[in-house]
C-alpha positions, 0 to 999 in steps of 0.5 A: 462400469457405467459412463455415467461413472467415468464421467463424475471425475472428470466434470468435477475436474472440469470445473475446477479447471474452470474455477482457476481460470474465473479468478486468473481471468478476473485478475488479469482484467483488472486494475489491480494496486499495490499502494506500497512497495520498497523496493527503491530502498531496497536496490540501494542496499543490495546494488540491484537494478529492477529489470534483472530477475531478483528470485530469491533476492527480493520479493519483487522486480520486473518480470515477476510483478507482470507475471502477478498482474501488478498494473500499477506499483506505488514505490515507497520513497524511504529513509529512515530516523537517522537521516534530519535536517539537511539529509532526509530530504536529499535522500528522497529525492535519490529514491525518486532518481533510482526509480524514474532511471528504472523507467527510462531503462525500460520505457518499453514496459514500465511508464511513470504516472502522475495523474488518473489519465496517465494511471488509464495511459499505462492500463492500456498500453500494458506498461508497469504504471509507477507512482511514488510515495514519501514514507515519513514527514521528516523528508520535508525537513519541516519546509512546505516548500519541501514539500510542493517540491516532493510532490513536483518531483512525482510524489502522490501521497506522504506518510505524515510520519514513520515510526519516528515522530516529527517535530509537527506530528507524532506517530503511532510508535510514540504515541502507543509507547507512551513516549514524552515528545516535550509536547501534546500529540497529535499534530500542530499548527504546523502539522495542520497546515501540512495537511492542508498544503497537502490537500491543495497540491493533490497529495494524498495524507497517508495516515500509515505509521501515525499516532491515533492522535495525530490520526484523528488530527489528520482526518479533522483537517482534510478536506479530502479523502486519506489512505493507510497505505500499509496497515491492517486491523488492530482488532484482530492483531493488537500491535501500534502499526494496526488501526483501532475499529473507531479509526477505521469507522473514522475513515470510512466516514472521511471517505478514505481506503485502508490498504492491507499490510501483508507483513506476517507480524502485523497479520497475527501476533503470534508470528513474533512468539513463534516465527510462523507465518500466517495464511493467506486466509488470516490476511484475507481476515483483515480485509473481511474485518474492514468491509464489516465495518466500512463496506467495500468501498475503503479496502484495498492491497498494500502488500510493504513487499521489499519492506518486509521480512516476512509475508502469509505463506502463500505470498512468498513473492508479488508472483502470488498476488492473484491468490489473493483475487482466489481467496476474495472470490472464496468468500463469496465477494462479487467480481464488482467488489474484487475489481474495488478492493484490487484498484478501484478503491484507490483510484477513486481516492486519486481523482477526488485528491486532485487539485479543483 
């Protein structure tokens, strides 16, 4: 037989072979972002520590968010509708010590990142950059004191509402189910002035979890850019945590960035009737919806990682992140854009978000 013969299968394996390290390559160069990561919550209710190897426990801990090329991780700081006035908000701050005690364990490879210069700090030292997010308004316990104290304290963006409203904003569970709050939705005065407290501290509105309402509320007010820390599109799955086309439009125009949910039942619907879990592909849908009405500059990764009870198949754990990078590279979205969607988009946000 020919050589010629010999040769086809294996340049055929060749650049295969090849394919996989472009995307491995191209992932571990970036700055790759995950907005939105429970795991704080999580090591409360398991009495877990997040250098020790949770395969199999939890989607994610020290190790395997390196080994998924995560370079910085937003913990979400969480409590839920059970805890008001006089409990919320000393809850937070218990999250908030768990996850700077995770740090001074292991200063040698996680550092903690207020600023876009300490984010840079721990790309370059190769250090796990943690951040911190309050998911869910309550956590003020309607005290803008409480709020300027959140932030002082490390948080970078807050969640108006969860799926519990506040008493100055209502949120999309509320509002789509049509719940009697005693009062408009949307945001109130006090609400407004929340935003605008926000936006003078340099913390980020993150408009996940809100009533459309309160939404276009939100984006009325600030005078600077929002995220969706954790939310996909309802065009393509219809349920009150997705957002609506003209929100998304709605964000573009305010500059912001919507993070995809990796949360199967907020990727297709039909998970909740029969318990499949979505691809990798279906998710990577959302994310094609988005730049096909906003462009690339306002997509990025919000994966609710130990938020969840279930991801695409293909992401059983943050091991798995630098499939998503395959998939993007798949669909014909230049390395450029990639680099956007995985951090960039996120990183612009940050710096337009902090104080003048």
């Amino acid at each position: 037989m020919p050589t010629r013969f010999f040769l086809i299968p294996l340049l055929y394996a060749v650049a295969l072979t090849a394919t996989g390290q472009s995307y491995k390559k191209l992932h571990n160069q970036s700055i790759v972002i995950d907005t939105h990561n429970d795991f704080p919550s999580t090591a409360i209710e398991k009495s877990v520590r997040f250098e020790q190897d949770l395969t199999g426990i939890t989607h994610s801990d020290l190790q395997r968010m390196k080994k998924g090329g995560v370079d910085i991780q937003i913990f979400s700081i969480f409590c839920n509708e059970q805890f008001g006035k006089g409990t919320a908000y000393n809850h937070a701050i218990r999250e908030m010590d768990s996850v700077d005690a995770a740090i001074a364990r292991n200063s040698d490879q996680m550092m903690a990142v207020r600023n876009p210069a300490e984010l840079q700090s721990a790309v370059a030292s190769g250090k796990l950059g943690c951040m911190m997010g309050v998911e869910g308004g309550h956590m003020i316990e309607d005290d803008l004191g409480n709020l300027e104290k959140l932030y002082n304290r490390g948080a970078r963006y807050m969640t108006l509402t969860w799926n519990n409203s506040t008493s100055w904003a209502s949120s999309a569970v509320d509002e789509r189910g049509k719940t009697d709050l005693g009062r408009p939705y949307g945001l109130t005065s006090f609400g407004e002035n929340v935003v605008r407290k926000m936006n003078e501290l340099g913390m980020i509105v993150d408009v996940s979890h809100v009533g459309e309402q309160t939404f276009y509320d939100a984006v009325r007010v600030s005078t600077k850019p929002v995220i969706a820390s954790h939310s996909n599109t309802y065009t393509l799955c219809p349920v009150p945590r997705n957002m609506t086309d003209d929100q998304i439009r709605a964000l573009g125009k305010n500059g912001g960035v919507i993070h995809i949910n990796f949360y199967s039942a907020f990727v297709d619907t039909s998970f909740q009737r029969t318990g499949v879990q979505p691809s990798l592909s279906q998710l990577i849908d959302h994310v094609d919806h988005i730049v096909g009405l906003i462009g690339v500059n306002h997509v990025g990764l919000g994966s609710d990682f130990d938020g969840i009870s279930s991801a695409p198949k293909e992401l059983n754990d943050v091991t798995k992140m630098p499939l998503i990078t395959e998939e993007l590279l798949k669909r014909g979205y230049s390395k450029k854009d990639v680099r956007k969607i995985l951090g960039e988009n996120f990183i612009r946000v940050f710096k337009e978000n902090q104080r003048l």
